[in-house]
C-alpha positions in Angstrom: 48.5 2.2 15.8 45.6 0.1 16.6 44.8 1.8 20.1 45.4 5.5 17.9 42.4 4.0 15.4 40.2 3.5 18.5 40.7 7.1 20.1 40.0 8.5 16.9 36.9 6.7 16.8 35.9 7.4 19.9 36.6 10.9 18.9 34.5 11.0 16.0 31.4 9.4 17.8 31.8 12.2 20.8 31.5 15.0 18.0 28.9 13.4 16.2 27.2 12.6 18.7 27.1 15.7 20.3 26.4 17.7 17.1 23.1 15.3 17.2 22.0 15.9 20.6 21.1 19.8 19.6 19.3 18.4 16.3 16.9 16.2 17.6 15.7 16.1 13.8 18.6 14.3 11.1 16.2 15.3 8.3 18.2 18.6 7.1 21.7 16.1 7.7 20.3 13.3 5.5 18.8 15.7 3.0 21.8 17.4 2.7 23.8 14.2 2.4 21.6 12.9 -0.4 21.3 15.6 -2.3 25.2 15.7 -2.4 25.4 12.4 -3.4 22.1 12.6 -5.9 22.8 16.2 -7.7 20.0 15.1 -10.1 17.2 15.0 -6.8 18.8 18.7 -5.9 17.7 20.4 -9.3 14.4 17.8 -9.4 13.5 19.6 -5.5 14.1 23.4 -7.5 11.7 21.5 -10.0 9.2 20.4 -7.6 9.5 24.2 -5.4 8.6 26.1 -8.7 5.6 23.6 -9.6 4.4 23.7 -5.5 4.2 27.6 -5.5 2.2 27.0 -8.9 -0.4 25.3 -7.2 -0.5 27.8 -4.2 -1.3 30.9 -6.6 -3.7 28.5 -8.3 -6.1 27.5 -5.3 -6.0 31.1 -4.0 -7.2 32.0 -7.6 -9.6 29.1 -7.5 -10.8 28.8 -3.9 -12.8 26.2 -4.1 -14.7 23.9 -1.2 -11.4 22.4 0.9 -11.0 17.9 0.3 -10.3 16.2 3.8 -7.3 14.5 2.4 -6.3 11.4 4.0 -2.8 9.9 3.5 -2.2 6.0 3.5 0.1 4.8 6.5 1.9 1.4 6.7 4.0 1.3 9.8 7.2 -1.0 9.9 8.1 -2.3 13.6 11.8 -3.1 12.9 12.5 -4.7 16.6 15.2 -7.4 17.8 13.1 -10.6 18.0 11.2 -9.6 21.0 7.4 -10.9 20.9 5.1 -8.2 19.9 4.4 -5.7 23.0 7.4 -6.3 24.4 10.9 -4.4 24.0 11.0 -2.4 20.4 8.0 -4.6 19.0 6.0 -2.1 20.2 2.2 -3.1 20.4 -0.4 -1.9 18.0 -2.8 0.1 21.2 1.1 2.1 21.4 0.9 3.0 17.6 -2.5 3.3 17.1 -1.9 5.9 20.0 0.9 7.8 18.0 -1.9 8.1 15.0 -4.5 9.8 17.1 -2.1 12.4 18.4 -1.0 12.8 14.9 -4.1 13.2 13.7 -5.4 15.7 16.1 -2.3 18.0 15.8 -3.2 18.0 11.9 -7.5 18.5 13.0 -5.8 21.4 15.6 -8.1 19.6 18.5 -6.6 22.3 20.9 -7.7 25.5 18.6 -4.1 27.1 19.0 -3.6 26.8 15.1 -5.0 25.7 12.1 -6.9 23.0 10.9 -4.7 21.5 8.1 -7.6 19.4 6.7 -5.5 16.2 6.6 -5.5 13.2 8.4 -3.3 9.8 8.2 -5.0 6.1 8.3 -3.2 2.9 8.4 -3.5 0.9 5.2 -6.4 -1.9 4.8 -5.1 -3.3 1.6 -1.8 -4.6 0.6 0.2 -3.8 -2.7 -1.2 -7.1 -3.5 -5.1 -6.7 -3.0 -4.8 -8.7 0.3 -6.1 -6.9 3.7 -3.7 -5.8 6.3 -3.9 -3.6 9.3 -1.2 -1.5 7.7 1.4 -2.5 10.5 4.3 -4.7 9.2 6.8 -6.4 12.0 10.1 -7.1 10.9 12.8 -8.7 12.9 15.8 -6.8 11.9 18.7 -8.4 14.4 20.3 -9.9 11.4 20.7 -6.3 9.8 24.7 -5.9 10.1 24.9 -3.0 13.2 21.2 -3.0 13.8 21.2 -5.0 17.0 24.3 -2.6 18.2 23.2 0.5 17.1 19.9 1.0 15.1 19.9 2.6 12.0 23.0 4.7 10.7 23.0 8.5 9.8 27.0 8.9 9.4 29.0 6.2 11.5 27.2 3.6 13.8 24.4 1.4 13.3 22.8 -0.6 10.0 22.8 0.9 6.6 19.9 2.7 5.3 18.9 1.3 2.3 19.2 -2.7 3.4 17.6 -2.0 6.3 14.8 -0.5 4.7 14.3 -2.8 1.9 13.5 -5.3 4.7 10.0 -4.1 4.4 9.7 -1.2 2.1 6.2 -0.9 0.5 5.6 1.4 -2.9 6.2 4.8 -1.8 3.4 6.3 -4.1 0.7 4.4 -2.8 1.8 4.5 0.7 4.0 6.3 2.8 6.0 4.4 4.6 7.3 4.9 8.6 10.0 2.7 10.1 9.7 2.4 13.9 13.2 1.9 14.7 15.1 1.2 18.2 17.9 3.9 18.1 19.7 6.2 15.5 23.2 6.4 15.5 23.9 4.3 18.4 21.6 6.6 20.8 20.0 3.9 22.7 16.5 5.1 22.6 17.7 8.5 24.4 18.6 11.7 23.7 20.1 12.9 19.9 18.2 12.0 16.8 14.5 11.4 17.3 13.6 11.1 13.7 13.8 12.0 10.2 12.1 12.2 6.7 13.2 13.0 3.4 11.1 15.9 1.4 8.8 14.9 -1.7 10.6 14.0 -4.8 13.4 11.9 -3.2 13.7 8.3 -4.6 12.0 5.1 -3.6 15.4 3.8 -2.1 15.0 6.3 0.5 11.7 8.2 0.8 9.6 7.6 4.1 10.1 8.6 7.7 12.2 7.1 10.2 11.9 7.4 13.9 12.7 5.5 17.8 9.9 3.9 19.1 10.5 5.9 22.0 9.2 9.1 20.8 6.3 7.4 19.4 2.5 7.7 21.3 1.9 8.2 24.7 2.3 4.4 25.9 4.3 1.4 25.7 8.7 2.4 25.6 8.0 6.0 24.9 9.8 8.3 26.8 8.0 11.3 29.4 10.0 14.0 27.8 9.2 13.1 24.4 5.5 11.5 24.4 3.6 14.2 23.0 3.5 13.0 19.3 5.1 16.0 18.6 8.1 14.8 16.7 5.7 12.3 14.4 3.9 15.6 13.5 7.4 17.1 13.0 8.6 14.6 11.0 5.1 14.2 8.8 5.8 17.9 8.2 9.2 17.2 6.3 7.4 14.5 4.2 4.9 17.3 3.1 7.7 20.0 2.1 7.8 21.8 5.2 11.4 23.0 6.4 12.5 24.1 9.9 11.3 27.9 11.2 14.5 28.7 11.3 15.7 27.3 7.6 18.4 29.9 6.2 18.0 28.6 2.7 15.0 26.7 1.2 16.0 24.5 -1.6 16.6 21.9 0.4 20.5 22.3 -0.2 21.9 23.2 3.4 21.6 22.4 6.9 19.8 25.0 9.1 22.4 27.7 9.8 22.7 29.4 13.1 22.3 32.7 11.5 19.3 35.1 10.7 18.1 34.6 7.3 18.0 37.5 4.9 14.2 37.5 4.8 13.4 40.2 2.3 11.1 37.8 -0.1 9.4 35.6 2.8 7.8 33.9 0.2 10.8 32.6 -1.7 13.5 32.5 1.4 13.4 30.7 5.0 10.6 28.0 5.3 9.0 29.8 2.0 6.4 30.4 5.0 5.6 34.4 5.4 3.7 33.6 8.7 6.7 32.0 10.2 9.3 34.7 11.7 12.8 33.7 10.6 15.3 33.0 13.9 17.8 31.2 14.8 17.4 27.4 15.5 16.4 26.9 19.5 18.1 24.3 21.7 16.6 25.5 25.1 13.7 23.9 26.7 11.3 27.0 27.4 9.0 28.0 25.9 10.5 32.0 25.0 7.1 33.4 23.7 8.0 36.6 25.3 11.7 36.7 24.6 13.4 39.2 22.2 13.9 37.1 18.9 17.6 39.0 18.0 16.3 37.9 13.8 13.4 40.4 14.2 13.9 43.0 16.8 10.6 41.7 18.3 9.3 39.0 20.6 9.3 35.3 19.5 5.6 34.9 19.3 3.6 31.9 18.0 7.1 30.1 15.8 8.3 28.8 19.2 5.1 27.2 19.2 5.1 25.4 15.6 5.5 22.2 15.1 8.5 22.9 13.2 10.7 24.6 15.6 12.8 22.5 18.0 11.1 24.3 21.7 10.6 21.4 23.8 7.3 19.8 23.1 4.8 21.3 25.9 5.7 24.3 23.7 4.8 22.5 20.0 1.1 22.8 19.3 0.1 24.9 15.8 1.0 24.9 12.3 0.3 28.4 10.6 -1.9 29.0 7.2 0.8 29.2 4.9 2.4 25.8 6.5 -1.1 24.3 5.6 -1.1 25.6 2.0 2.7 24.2 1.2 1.0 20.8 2.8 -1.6 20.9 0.6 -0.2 21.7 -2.4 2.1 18.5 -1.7 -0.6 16.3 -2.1 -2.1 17.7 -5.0 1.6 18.0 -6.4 4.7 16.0 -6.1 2.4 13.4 -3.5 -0.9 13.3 -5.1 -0.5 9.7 -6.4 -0.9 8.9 -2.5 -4.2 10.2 -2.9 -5.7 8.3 -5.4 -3.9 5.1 -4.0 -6.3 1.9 -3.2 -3.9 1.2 0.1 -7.4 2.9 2.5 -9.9 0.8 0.1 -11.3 -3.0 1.5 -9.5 -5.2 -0.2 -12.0 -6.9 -2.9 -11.4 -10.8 -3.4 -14.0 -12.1 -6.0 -12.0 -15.5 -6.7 -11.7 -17.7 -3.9 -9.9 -20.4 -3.6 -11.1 -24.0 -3.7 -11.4 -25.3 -0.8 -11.0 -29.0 -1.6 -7.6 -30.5 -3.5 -8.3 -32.8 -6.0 -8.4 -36.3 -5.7 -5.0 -36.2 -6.6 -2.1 -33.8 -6.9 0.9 -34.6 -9.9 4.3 -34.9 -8.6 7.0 -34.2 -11.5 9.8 -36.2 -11.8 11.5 -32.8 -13.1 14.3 -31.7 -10.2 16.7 -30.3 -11.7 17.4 -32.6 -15.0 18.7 -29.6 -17.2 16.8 -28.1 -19.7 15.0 -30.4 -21.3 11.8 -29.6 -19.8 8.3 -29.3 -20.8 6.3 -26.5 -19.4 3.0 -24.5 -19.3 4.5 -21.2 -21.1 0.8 -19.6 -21.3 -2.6 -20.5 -20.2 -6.3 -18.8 -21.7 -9.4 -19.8 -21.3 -12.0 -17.0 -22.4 -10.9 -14.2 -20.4 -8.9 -16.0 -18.7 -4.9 -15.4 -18.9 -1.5 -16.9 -16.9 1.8 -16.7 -18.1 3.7 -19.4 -16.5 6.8 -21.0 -17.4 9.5 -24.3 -17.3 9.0 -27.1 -14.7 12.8 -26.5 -13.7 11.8 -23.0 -12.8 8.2 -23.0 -11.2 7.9 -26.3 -9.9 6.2 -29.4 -11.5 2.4 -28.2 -9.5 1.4 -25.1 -10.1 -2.2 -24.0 -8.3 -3.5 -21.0 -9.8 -7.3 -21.8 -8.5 -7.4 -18.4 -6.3 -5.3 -16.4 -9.5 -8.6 -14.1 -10.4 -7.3 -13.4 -13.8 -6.4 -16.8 -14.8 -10.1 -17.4 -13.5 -13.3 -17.5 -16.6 -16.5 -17.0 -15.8 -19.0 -18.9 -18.4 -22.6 -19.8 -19.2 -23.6 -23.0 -19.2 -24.5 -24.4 -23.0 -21.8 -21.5 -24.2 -18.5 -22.1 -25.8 -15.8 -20.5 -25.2 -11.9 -21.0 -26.8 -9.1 -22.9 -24.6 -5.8 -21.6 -25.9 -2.2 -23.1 -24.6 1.3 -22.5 -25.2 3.7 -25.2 -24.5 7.4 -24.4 -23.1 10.6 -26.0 -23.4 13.0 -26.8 -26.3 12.0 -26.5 -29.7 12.6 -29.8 -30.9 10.5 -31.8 -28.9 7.1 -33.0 -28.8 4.6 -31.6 -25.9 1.4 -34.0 -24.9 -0.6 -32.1 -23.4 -4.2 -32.8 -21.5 -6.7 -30.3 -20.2 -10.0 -31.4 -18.0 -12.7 -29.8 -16.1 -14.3 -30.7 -12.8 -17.9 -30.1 -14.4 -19.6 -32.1 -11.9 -17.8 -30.7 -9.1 -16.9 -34.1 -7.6 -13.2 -33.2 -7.1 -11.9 -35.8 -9.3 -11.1 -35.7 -13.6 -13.3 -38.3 -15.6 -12.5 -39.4 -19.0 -15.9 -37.6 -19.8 -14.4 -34.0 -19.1 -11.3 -34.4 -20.7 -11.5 -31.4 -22.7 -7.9 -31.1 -24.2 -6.0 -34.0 -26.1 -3.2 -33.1 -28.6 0.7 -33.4 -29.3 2.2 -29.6 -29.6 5.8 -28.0 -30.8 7.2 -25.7 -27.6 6.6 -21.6 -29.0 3.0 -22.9 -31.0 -0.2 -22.4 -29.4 -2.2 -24.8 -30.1 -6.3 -23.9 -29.1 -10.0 -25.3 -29.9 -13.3 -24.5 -28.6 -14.8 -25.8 -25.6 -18.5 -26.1 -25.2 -20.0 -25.7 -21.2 -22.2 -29.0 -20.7 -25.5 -27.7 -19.6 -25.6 -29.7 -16.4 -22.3 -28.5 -15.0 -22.8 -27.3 -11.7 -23.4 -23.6 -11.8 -22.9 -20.9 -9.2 -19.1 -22.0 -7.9 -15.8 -22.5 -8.7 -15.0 -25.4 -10.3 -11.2 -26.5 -11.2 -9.8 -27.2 -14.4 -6.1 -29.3 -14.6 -3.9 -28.9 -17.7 -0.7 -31.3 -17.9 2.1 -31.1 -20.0 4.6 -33.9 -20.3 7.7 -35.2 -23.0 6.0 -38.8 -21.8 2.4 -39.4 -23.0 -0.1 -39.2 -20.4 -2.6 -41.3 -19.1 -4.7 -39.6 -17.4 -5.2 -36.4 -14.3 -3.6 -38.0 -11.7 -0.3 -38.9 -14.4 3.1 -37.5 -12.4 4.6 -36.0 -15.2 8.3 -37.1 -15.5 9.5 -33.8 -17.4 6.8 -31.6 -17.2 4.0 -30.5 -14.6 0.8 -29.7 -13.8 -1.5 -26.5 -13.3 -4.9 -26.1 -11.9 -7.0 -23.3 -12.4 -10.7 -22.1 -12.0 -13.6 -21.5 -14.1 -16.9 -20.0 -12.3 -20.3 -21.3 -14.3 -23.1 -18.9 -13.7 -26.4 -18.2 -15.4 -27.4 -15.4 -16.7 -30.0 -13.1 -14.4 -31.4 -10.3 -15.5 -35.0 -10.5 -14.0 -35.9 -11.7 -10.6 -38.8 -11.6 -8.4 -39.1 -12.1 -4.7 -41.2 -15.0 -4.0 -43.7 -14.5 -0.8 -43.9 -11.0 -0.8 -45.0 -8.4 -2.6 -42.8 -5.7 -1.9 -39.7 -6.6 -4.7 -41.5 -6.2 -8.1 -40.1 -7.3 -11.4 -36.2 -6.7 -10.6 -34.0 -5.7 -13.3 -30.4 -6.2 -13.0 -28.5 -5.8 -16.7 -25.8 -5.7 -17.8 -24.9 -8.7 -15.9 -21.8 -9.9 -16.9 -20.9 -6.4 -16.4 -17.7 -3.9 -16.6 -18.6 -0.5 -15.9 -22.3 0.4 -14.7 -24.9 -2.0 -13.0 -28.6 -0.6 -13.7 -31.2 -1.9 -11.1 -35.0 -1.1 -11.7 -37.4 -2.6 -9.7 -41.0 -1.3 -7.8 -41.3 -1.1 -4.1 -43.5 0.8 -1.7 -40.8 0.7 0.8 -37.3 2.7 1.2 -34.5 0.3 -0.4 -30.7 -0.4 0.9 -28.3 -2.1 -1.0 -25.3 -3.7 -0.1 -22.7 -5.4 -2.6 -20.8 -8.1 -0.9 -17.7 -10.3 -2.1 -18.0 -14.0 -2.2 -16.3 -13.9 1.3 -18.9 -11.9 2.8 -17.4 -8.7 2.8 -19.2 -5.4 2.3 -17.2 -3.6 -1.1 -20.1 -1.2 -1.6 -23.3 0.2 0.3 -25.9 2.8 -0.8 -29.5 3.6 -1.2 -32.0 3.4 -3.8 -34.2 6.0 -3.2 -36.7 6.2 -6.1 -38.0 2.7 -7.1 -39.2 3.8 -9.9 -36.3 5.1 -11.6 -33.2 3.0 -13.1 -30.7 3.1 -10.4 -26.5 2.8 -11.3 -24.5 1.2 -9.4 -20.5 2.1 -10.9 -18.4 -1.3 -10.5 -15.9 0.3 -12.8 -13.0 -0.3 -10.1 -14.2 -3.7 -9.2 -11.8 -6.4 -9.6 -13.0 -9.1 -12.4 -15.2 -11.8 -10.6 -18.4 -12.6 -8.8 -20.1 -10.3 -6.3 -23.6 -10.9 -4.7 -25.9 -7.6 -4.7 -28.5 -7.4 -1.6 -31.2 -5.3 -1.8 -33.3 -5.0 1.1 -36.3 -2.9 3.3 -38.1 -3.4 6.4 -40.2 -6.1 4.8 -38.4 -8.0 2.8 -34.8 -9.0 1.1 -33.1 -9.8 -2.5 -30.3 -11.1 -3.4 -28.7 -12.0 -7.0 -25.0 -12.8 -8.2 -23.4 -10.5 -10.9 -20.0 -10.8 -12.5 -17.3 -7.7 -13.6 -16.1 -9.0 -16.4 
């Protein structure tokens, strides 16, 4: 019986297999399978069709200047442990080379087709405002069947979804590509190249997949298949484009080896009336000049799109109404990608502080049960964190670098400390609050600012006045503790509680500034400084004016020119991050520079 299982097996695989080797794509077979499986996504893709032809009446109505639109990449490297350039890590010169052909098939760099006005970058900002190259390197060997087989269509290799979720980034902000090391057990050779489901398909699955030897022109790719062509294939899928040779478009059936009954071109096939219907090609020529049996005529320029399954030498155009259906993707069912931050330099305006404290609280809260207290939520102006028991975030907390639990004050101003104790209702929370006014990295009894006994669920608050000789222009760090035990002073190690440091940022107020030692700046006016939507500038100047607006680290968030110095010139910060930015404003003679916080 056991030796019968095996045969059968082996049976299966052979079929499979085989089946694969004359669909070099698996996105009609995984569509198909989903949409099986997700009846709900099948009547959502009729959905998303009706609203897609929409949009194409409604830019040939409108015909408007064309957007370069430029879709968000992050790239997952899912390899076997191997160090990076070596094996299935690929290295980052072999995918920045899959990119650029990518890119120039879409920019039709060869003039065979048409320029589809689109173009893919790798992400410079993480779902979490932190930079990134937009390549992500995942060692999947502990993936069940991964190691053996790569990831699974039907029968051999790591599931899907769990191999995916290994690295998977918010699909409407990015779109995601695994670089895998075989499909189905192919070992990086012939059968399934790649695949991609079409727009509307859930965040579980949504994204390409493809072998990392079909990818660039370098590195493990393979001779026969290192044209880019089945990336640009692939990328098509993602952007609603079917197969030439599609019988039926609604996404519900693999691609038949019949003729489709192509009297509305527009709503049968590939919904593409440019692209002759025909039956799906295995061979590897180029049959230009062939009779296509679907037609009566010769094949023509669909055994050269992208789209078709001709070898690649043959692969080299996409047709206008390809590039409409594209486009009308991205300003439909994808357009969130186009609005995403993901190609925006990350902006950091709160740093984090360099230099600990003189000392750091150690709770004596390791897993005592519940009867904890805790920092449930912390305000300080602006400032906000939600936080929680000692038993559950740890007995230190630093939230220094945490930009919205950071305030930025004035000297001389006060400002309203708020606090919410945690932990069980019937007992009694001290709780202490200082600030490091002098910047000395230590807590004095002189900045204690916070001294009371609070019930857990009651926030307790009072006002807090900024000494006028705290140290302006930085970061400085505030402690809160929270303890069942009285405490004695910063450095107390609460027994069942903890501690949390934060940051407050003391700046003065600077509207008007002058250069000193040159006459070329003239009464600058920077207002509204704090500021959350527009910056004016107004100053006088003989000279033509750049400015730049940098981050606290340096970085470069905005550049532009001022033009007329005699006019009020905007600057919009509307999509700044809260925090402190430095604006530079400089000509051949001279330079300026002032702080400004986005409130």
């Amino acid at each position: 019986m056991k030796k019968l299982k095996l045969v059968l097996c082996a049976l299966l695989i052979t079929v499979f297999t085989k089946a694969q080797n004359t669909q070099k794509c698996g996105t009609d077979f995984i569509n198909s399978n989903y949409f099986n499986n997700h009846p709900d996504k099948k009547v959502n893709r009729q959905k998303i069709e009706k609203n897609l032809q929409k949009i194409i009446q409604r830019n040939y109505t409108l015909k408007g200047p064309e957007q370069l639109y430029t879709i968000p990449l992050v790239i997952h490297v899912l390899h076997l442990g191997e160090d990076e350039g070596e094996g299935n890590n690929i290295s980052d010169a072999q995918i920045l080379s899959g990119i650029t052909q990518l890119n120039e098939a879409y920019s039709n760099t060869n003039n065979e087709g048409i320029d589809m006005n689109i173009q893919f970058e790798l992400a410079k900002q993480t779902p979490n405002g932190e930079s990134t190259n937009g390549i992500l390197r995942v060692n999947a060997s502990n993936v069940s069947g991964y190691a053996e087989d790569g990831i699974a269509l039907q029968l051999l290799g790591a599931d899907e979804v769990e191999l995916k979720n290994t690295s998977k980034w918010d699909n409407n902000s990015y779109y995601n590509i695994w670089i895998v090391s075989e499909i189905e057990g192919n070992n990086g050779g012939f059968g399934t190249q790649g695949f991609a489901y079409f727009p509307g398909a859930s965040a579980t699955y949504d994204g390409t997949v493809i072998m990392n030897t079909c990818w660039g022109n370098i590195g493990t790719v393979n001779d026969w298949n290192n044209q880019g062509t089945t990336l640009v294939h692939e990328l098509g899928h993602s952007l609603d484009l079917y197969h030439t040779f599609h019988v039926q478009g609604d996404g519900s059936d693999t691609t038949a080896a019949g003729c489709v009954n192509n009297v509305s071109c527009s709503t049968q096939g590939d919904f593409c009336c440019d692209t002759d219907p025909h039956k799906a090609s295995s061979s590897n020529s180029c049959k230009i000049n062939e009779i296509n049996e679907c037609t009566g005529s010769i094949y023509g320029n669909v055994v050269r799109n992208f789209m078709d399954y001709s070898k690649q030498e043959c692969q080299e155009m996409f047709t206008a109404d390809q590039k409409d259906r594209m486009r009308a993707t991205l300003e439909g069912s994808r357009s969130l990608l186009l609005t995403s931050k993901a190609l925006k330099e990350p902006i950091v305006p709160c740093e984090t502080i360099k230099q600990s404290a003189i000392c750091t609280p150690i709770t004596g809260a390791d897993g005592l049960s519940a009867h904890y207290a805790g920092i449930g939520e912390y305000r300080f102006f602006d400032a906000f964190n939600i936080s929680s028991f000692a038993d559950t975030d740890g007995g230190y907390l630093n939230e220094t670098n945490n930009c919205a639990a950071t305030a930025f004050v004035n000297p001389d101003s006060t400002y309203k400390f708020k606090i919410l104790a945690k932990g069980s209702v019937e007992n009694t929370n001290y709780v202490k609050a200082w600030i490091d006014y002098n910047d000395d990295n230590s807590f004095s009894a002189l900045e204690e600012i916070y001294d009371n006994e609070i019930k857990a669920g009651i926030y307790d608050s009072i006002s807090v006045t900024i000494p006028d000789d705290t140290e302006i222009n930085k970061f400085l760090k505030i402690r809160v503790l929270v303890d069942l035990n009285p405490i004695s002073d910063a450095c107390h190690d609460p027994q069942y509680g903890q501690a949390e440091d934060y940051s407050i940022y003391v700046y003065t107020m600077n509207e008007i500034t002058s250069i000193r030692n040159t006459n070329n700046h003239k009464n600058i006016i920077i207002r509204p400084n704090p500021v959350s939507k527009t910056l004016n500038i107004q100053f006088e100047s003989d000279e033509k004016n750049n400015y730049h607006v940098l981050d606290l680290q340096g970085r470069v968030v905005q550049i532009g020119e001022l033009k007329n110095s005699n006019s009020t010139h905007q600057i919009d910060v509307s999509n700044y991050k809260k925090g402190v930015y430095i604006l530079s404003i400089k000509n051949s003679k001279s330079s300026f520079n002032s702080n400004f916080v986005v409130k």
